[in-house]
Every structure is written in structure tokens, then in C-alpha cells.
ZAMARGU-4260 file (C-alpha; in steps of 0.2 Angstrom, whole numbers, plus 5000, padded with zeros to 4 digits):
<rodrens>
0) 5693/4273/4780 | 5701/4263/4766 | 5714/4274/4762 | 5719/4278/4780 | 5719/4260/4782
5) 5730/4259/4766 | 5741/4274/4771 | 5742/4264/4789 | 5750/4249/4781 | 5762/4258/4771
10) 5767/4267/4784 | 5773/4253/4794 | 5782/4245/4781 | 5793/4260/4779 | 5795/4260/4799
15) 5800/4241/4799 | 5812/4243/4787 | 5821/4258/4790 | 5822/4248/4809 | 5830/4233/4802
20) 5841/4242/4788 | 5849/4250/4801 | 5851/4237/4812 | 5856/4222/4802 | 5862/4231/4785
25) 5850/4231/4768 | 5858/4213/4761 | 5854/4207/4780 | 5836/4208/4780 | 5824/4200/4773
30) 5806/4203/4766 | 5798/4192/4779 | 5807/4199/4795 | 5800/4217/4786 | 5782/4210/4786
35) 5785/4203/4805 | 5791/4217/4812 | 5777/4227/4803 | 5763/4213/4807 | 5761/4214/4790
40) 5758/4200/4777 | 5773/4199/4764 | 5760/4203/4748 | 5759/4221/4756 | 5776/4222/4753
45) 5775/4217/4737 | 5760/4226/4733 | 5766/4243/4738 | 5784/4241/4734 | 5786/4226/4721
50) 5801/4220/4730 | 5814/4221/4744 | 5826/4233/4730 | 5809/4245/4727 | 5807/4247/4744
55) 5826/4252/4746 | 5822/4265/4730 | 5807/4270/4739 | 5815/4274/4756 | 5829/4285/4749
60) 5819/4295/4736 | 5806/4299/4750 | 5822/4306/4759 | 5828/4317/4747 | 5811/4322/4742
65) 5809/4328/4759 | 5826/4334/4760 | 5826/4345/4743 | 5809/4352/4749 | 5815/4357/4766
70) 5830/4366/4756 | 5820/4374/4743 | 5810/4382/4754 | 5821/4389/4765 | 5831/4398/4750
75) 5813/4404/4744 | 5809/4411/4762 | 5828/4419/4767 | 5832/4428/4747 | 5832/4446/4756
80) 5845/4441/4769 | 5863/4441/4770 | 5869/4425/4761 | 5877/4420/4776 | 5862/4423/4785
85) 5854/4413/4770 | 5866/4398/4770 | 5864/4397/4789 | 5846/4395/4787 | 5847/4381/4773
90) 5857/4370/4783 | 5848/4374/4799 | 5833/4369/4788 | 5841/4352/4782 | 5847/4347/4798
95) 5829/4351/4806 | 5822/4338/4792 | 5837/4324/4798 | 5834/4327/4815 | 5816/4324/4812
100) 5822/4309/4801 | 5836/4303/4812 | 5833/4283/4807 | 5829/4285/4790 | 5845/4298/4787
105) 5857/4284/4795 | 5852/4273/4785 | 5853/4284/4768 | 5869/4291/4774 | 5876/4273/4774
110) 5871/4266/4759 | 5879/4280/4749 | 5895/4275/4757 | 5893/4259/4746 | 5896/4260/4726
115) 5882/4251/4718 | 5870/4256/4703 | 5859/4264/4712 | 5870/4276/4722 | 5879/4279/4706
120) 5859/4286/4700 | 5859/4296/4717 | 5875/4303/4714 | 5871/4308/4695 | 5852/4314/4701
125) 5849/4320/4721 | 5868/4322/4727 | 5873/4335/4710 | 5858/4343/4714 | 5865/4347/4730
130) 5882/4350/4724 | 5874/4364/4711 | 5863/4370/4726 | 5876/4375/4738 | 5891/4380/4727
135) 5879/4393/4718 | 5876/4400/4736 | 5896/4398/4739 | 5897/4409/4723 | 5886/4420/4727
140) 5893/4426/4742 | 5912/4427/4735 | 5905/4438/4720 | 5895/4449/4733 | 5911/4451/4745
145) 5904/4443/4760 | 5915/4425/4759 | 5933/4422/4755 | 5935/4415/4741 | 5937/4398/4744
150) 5940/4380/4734 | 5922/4374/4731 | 5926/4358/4735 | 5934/4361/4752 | 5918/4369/4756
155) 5905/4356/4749 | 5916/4344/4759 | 5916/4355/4774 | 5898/4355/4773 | 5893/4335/4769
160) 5904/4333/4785 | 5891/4345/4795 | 5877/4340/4789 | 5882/4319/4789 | 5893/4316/4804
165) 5880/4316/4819 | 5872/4301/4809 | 5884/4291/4800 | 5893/4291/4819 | 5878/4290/4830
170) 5888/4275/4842 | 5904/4284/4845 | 5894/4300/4847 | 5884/4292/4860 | 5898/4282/4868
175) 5913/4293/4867 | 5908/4310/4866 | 5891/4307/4875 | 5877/4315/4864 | 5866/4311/4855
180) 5856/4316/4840 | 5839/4315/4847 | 5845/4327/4860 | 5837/4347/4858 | 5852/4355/4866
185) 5863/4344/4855 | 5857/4350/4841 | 5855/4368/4847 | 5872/4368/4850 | 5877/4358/4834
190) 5870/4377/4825 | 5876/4388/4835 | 5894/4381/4830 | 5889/4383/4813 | 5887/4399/4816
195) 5904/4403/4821 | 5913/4391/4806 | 5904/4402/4794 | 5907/4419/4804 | 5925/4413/4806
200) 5927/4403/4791 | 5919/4410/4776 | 5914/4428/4779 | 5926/4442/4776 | 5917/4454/4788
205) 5909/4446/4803 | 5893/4446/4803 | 5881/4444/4818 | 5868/4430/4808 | 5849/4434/4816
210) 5837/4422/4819 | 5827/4415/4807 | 5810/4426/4810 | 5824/4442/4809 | 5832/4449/4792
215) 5843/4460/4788 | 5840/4477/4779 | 5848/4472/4761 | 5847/4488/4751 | 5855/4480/4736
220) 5839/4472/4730 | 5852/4463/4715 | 5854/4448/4728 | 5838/4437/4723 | 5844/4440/4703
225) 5860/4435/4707 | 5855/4420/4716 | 5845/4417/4701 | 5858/4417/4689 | 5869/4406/4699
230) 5856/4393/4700 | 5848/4393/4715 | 5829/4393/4715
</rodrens>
């Protein structure tokens, strides 16, 4: 009972401050509107997070935690497909996580628009990761004849966009092209077009991508050591 009680207060911590992070900015907010909105006292804070800067820490290595896992799994789980079929799952995958994580992804996504120490850490730590992650799959697919062999940087760039822009422009998506994130058929739409930019984009021979429960029948069982060498684990 204790610990649910204890996982119960740090859960709304993490709720209240995500809320009023992404209303009212980081520097805007203050430890005792965090604990009000929480109806919490301000020593939980302090107890679980040390400070308003740990609980900033704390709310954006829980996202990538959750983000890298997401990832990881879903290269583990599609090695025998096409890796276009493979690269389709992993951002399905990541996006599934940001959907689920809509507030806490907006407010992530806005903080590494800013340049402070601690993004400079992400950028040095989480974001390389995710550089090293996707180019190797890039890579992979220009060596095995299935993508053209394009700049990595236009495509890492092509794919931050994909993966950021529903939450970084939640208002004008809302107000001016009318959707929103928390909508299914949004978001079932938002995949299938990523569908097509990679069958139009990156693969030299169109492919029809499956869904995820389907794979291909991959003869060349070289794939998973390739993948494997080029980093991706």
C-alpha cells in the first residue's frame, strides 16, 4: 500500500508539471503551482525530484527511455522484413509512443528548441543515438538496393520533421488545418502518408509495405548481420 501510495504521488507530480510546462513554459512555473496542481505538499517535490531543474531532467529522460525502448523493440521484432517495411515499423512504433505521450512529447520537443546545457547533454547522449539508429537503417537499405542513395542528413531531417511537427504545431494544426493529434483517424492517416514518402521517396522498386503482424519472405538471411554491422541493435 505504501508504494502505490508513493508511486501515486509521483505520478501526479509528473502530470502537473508536464500540464503547466506546456502551458506556461519551464522558467514560467513554479514548484508551488506544481504541488497545487498536484495537491501535493512542495517537500514531495523535493523528495522525489530534488528540485524544479531534476524534475525537468526527470521528465525528459523518462521520455526518451520510453522512446528508445519503443524503437529497439520494434528493430528486434521486424529484422526479417524488407527495411523499408522495417523503417515503416520503427516510426510507426515511435509515433504510437508520442501519441500515447502527446503532452509530455510537446513539451520535450520544445525544450530542445532552446540551447542550454542540458539540451547540449541530450544532443551529445539521446538525440546522436537517434541519429546513429536511423542512418544505419538509411545505410542499410542503399547498400542492399532497396533506397536511393540519398544525403543522410536530408533524410534524418525528413524524418525529425515526421516524427516532431504534429506536436511542436499542435495550435495551427488544430486551428488551421483542423486535426488533431489525439485523433485515431489523424494518426492513421499521418502513417499511411508515410507509407507513400517512403515507397516514393526512398525505395528504388516500389514496394507494397504489409502490416506489421505480415512479413515478407526475405531469402537473403544476410539482412540481420548487416543491420548488425551498421549499428542497429
Amino acid at each position: 500500500m505504501i508504494v502505490v501510495e508513493t508511486n501515486k504521488t509521483k505520478n501526479k507530480i509528473i502530470d502537473a508539471a508536464t500540464a503547466l510546462f506546456n502551458n506556461q513554459g519551464y522558467d514560467g512555473t513554479s514548484i508551488r503551482e506544481i504541488a497545487k496542481l498536484a495537491d501535493v505538499n512542495i517537500a514531495n517535490i523535493s523528495y522525489y525530484f530534488n528540485s524544479k531543474k531534476g524534475l525537468l531532467e526527470y521528465l525528459i529522460t523518462k521520455y526518451f527511455e520510453g522512446y528508445f525502448q519503443r524503437v529497439d523493440e520494434a528493430i528486434s521484432d521486424n529484422r526479417e522484413k524488407h527495411i523499408s517495411e522495417m523503417l515503416y515499423c520503427v516510426i510507426k512504433s515511435a509515433l504510437n509512443y508520442q501519441f500515447e505521450n502527446s503532452g509530455l512529447t510537446r513539451f520535450v520537443y520544445r525544450e530542445l528548441s532552446l540551447d542550454t546545457i542540458l539540451v547540449r547533454e541530450i544532443m551529445s547522449t539521446y538525440l546522436m543515438r537517434e541519429k546513429y539508429i536511423y542512418s544505419s537503417i538509411l545505410n542499410v537499405g542503399i547498400k542492399r538496393g532497396e533506397f536511393e542513395d540519398i544525403s543522410t542528413s536530408s533524410f534524418l531531417i525528413s524524418v525529425k520533421s515526421f516524427l516532431s511537427t504534429p506536436f511542436l504545431f499542435q495550435h495551427y494544426s488544430q486551428e488551421v488545418l483542423q486535426w488533431s493529434v489525439q485523433s485515431h483517424l489523424f494518426q492513421s492517416k499521418y502513417m499511411s502518408d508515410f507509407k507513400l514518402w517512403i515507397n516514393r521517396y526512398l525505395c528504388i522498386n516500389r514496394i507494397q509495405i504489409k502490416d506489421e503482424e505480415n512479413s515478407y519472405d526475405v531469402n537473403d538471411s544476410t539482412l540481420e548481420n548487416e543491420i548488425a554491422v551498421c549499428g542497429v541493435v
